[in-house]
C-alpha positions in Angstrom: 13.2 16.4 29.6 13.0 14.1 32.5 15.9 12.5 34.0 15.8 9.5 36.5 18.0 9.3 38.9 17.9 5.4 40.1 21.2 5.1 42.5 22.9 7.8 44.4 26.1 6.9 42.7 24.6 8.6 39.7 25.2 11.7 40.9 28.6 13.5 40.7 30.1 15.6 42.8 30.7 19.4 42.3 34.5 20.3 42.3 33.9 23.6 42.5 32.2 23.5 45.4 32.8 25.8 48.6 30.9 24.6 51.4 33.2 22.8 53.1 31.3 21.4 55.7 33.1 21.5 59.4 32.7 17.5 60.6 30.2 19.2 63.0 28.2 20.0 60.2 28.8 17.1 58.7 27.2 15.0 62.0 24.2 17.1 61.9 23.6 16.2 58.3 23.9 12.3 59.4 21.7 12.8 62.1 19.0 14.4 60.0 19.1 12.0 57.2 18.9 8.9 60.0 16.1 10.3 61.6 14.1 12.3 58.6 15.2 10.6 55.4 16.1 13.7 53.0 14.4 16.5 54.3 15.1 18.7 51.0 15.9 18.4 47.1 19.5 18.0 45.5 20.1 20.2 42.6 21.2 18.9 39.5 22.2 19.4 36.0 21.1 17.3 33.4 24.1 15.7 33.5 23.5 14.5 36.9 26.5 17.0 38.4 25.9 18.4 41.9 24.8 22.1 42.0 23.4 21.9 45.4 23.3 18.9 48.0 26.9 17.6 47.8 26.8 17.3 51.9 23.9 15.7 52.4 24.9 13.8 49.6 28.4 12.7 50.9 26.6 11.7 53.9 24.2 9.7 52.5 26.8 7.6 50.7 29.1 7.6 54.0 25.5 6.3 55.5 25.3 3.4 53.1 22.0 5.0 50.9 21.7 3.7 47.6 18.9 5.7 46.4 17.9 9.2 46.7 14.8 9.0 49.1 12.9 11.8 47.9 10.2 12.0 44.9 12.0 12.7 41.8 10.0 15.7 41.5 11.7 17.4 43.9 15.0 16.5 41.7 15.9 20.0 39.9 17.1 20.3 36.7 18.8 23.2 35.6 20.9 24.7 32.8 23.5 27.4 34.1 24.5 29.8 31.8 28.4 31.4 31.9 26.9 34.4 31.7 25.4 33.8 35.1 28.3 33.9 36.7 
């Protein structure tokens, strides 16, 4: 299975997520995607829900990027299982 991923918008945040990035963080993020473009993969599901990326994410979309600048190989696409957990 392949999924595409044509607009950021596509992807959904994780609202179980912990990292809550300091607004330090946050700028360093900015920077890095100004100045290098997305340096590393998002994680996925195949429902297009977060699992890893939401800051760089958020500061994409705070930056104004519509599309996920990075081969969508790099995309991951997982299935978690509750017994994971």
């Amino acid at each position: 299975m392949k999924n595409k991923i044509e607009s950021i918008e596509q992807l959904k945040f994780d609202e179980h997520n912990f990292n809550d990035h300091t607004p330090e963080g946050k700028e360093l993020i900015k920077k890095s995607l100004e100045r290098n473009g997305f340096g590393r993969s998002v994680v996925v599901d195949k429902n297009n829900n977060l699992i890893g990326g939401n800051g760089v994410v958020e500061m994409a979309r705070e930056l104004g990027k519509k599309k996920v600048d990075m081969p969508t190989s790099i995309i991951i696409f997982v299935k978690i299982s509750s017994h994971a957990l």
